[in-house]
N, C-alpha and C positions, 0 to 999 in steps of 0.2 A: 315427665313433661317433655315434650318434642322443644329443639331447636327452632328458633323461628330464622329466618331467613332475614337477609340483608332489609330486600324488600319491606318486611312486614314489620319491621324495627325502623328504620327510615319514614313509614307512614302512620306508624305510633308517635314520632317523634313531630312528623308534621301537625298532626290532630291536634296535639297536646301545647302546640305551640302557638295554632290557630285557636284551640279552644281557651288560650289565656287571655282574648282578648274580646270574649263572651260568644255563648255557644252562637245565639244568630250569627252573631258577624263569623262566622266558623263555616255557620251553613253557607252564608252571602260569598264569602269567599269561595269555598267549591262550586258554589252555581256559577260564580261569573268567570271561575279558572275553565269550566266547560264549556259554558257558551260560549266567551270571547276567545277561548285562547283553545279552545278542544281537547283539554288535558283531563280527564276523567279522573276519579281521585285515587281509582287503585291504577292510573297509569305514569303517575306523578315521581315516582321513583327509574321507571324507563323513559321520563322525557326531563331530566333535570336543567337542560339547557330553557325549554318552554315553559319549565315552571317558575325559574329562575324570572325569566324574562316578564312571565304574568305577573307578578308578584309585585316585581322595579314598577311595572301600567299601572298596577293598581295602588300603592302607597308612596312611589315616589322614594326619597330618601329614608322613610320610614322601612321599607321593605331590608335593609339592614339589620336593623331591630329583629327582625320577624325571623331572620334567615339565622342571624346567632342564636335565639331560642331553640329554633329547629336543631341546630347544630349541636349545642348546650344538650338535650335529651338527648339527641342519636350518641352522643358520644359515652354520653351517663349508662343508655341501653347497652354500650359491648362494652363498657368496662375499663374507659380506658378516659382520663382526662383530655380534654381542649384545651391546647394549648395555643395560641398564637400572637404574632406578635402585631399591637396595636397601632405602630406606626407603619405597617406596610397594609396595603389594601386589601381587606377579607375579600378574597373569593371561594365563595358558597362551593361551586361546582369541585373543587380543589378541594375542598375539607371532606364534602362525601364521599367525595373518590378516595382517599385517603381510609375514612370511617370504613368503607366496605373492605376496600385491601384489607386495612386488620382484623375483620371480621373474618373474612377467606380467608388469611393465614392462621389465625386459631382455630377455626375448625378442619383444616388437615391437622394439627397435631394431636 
């Protein structure tokens, strides 16, 4: 079985974290990330700053919730636990980057 790429693990991990909070509202959510905010759903991993930001438009302080889940699978997908600490402010964009680095360094070795 082929490697899947950062990418394609990162948007298993969004689907799945969308998808826990019923498929509609899953589709709702990718339709209105594209219309309002033009983030296509296989472009959601090259624009994490816009998806970030869609997500805060759309749930408000709920979007929290949604971005630890996201996080919670991407990390579960390479293998390596979440860790963070709950008294300093979770940023989403900082964790993926983080996820993808140690994705890229295990598959050079």
């Amino acid at each position: 079985m082929a490697k899947k790429s950062f990418e394609e693990l990162f948007l298993e991990a969004v689907d799945e974290a969308l998808a826990s909070l019923g498929d509609s509202v899953k589709q709702a959510i990718y339709f209105h990330l594209e219309k309002e905010f033009q983030i296509a759903k296989k472009e959601i991993p090259h624009h994490l700053n816009e998806f970030a930001n869609g997500l805060e438009k759309i749930f408000g302080l709920g979007a929290r919730f949604i971005e630890i889940l996201i996080m919670k699978n991407l990390y579960q997908k390479i293998g390596k636990s979440l860790v963070w600490d709950e008294s300093k402010e979770l940023i989403f964009i900082e964790y993926v980057t983080a996820a993808k680095r140690s994705l890229t360094r295990r598959g050079k070795h």
